[in-house]
N, C-alpha and C positions, 0 to 999 in steps of 0.2 A: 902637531900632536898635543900639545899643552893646550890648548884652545881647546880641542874635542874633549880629552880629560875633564879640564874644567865642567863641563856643561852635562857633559854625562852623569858628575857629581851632584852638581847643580839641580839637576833634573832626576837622580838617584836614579835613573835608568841604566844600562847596559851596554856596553857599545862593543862592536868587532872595529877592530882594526886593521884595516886593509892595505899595505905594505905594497909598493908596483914592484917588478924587477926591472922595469924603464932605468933606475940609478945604482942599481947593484956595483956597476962598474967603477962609481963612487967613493967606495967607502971598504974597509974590510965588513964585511957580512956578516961574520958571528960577531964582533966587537959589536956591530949595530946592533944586532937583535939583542943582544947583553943589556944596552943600555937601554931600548924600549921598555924588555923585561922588565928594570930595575924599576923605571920612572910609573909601570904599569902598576907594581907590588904595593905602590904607596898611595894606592888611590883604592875608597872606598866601595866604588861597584866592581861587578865581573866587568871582565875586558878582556876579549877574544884578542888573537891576533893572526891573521891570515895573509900568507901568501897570493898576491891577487894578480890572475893573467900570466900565469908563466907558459909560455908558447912552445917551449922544447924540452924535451927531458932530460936535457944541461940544466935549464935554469928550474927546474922542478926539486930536480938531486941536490942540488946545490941548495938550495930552500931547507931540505930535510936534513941534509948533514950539517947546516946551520943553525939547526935548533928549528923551523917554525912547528907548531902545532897544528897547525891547517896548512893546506895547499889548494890553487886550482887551476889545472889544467886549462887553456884555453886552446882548443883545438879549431875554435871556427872560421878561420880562413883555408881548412883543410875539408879534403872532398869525403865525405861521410865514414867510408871502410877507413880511409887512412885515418881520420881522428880515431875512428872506433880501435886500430890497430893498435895506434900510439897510446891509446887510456890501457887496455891490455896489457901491454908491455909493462908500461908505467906501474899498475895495481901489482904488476907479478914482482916488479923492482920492489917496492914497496914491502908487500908478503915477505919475501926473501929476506928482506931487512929487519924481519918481526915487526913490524907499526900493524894499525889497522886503518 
């Protein structure tokens, strides 16, 4: 993360930061996302931070109730209705929760 920061700065460009849930089961989750936040605050460009590849709508909700600001869905090893069901689902969870 320090290395991307850097260069970003470096570079006075922009960067998203893309977060897997591959390690979620790592670490406490909001504690992590606290500290990205913190180290993101002190650095002079924008700097997105996103949710990248959550596969189910455990690890999507869990993203959202941890603070991320982005999320995404990766539904593509699902057979087209069923991703389409689950983005559905998903956007209605979402609404209910007032996000946009």
């Amino acid at each position: 993360m320090q290395g991307i920061l850097e260069a970003a700065e470096e570079e006075t460009s922009p960067v998203l930061m893309q977060i897997n849930p591959i390690h979620f089961h790592l670490t406490n989750l909001p504690n992590y996302l606290d500290y990205v936040k913190a180290v993101i605050a002190k650095v002079k460009v924008p700097v997105g931070i996103n949710l990248d590849h959550g596969n189910s709508e455990a690890i999507i909700l869990k993203g959202i109730h941890a603070g991320f600001p982005s999320v995404m869905f990766d539904g593509s090893k699902m057979l087209y209705q069923k991703n389409l069901l689950k983005r559905k689902r998903l956007y209605k969870c979402v609404r209910l929760m007032g996000l946009k």
